[in-house]
C-alpha positions in Angstrom: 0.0 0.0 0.0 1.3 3.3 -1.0 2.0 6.4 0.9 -0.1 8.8 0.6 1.4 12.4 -0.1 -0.4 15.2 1.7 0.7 19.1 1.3 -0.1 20.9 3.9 0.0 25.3 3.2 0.2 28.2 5.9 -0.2 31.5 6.1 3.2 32.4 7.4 3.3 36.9 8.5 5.7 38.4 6.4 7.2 42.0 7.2 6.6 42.4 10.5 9.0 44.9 12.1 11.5 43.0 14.6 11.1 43.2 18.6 13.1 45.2 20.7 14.7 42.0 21.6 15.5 40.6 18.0 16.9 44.0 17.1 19.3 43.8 20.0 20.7 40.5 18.7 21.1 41.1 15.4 23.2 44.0 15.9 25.1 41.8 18.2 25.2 38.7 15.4 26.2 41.1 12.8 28.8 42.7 14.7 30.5 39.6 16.0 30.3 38.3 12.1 32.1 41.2 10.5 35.2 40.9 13.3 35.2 37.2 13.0 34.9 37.7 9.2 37.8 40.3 9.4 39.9 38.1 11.5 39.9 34.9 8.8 40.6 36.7 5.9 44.2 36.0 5.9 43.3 32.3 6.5 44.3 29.4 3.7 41.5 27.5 5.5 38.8 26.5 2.4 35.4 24.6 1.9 33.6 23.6 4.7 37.1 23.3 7.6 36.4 27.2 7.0 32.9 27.3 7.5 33.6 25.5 10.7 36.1 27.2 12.2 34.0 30.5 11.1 30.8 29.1 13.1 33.1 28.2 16.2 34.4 31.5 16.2 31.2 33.2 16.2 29.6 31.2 18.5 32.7 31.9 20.7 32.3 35.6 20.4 28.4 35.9 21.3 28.7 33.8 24.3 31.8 35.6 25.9 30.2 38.4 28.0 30.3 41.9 25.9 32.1 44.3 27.0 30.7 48.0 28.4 30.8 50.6 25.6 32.8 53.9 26.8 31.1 56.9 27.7 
């Protein structure tokens, strides 16, 4: 007996401005990307060793504690 195939469709919201909480870790992400990124680019690490030693570092950076911006 066959499987039977069944497709199932949602209406998934699309545009929605981010909460104060995503915001904050996006900037944060996107900030620890960019200084990881400029950190490997003198690498001869290639394929996907590079993509995980680029994950490891990022996840590195957002769980070490930030720092206190200067006033």
């Amino acid at each position: 007996m066959p499987k039977e195939l069944k497709i199932i469709l949602r209406e998934t919201p699309v545009g929605l401005p981010p909460t104060p909480k995503q915001s904050a870790q996006r900037e944060r992400f996107t900030k620890a990307v960019k200084e990881v990124a400029g950190e490997m680019r003198g690498t001869k690490l290639k394929g996907a060793a590079r993509v995980r030693a680029f994950n490891a570092r990022v996840s590195q950076r957002l769980r070490t504690p930030q720092e206190p911006a200067l006033p």
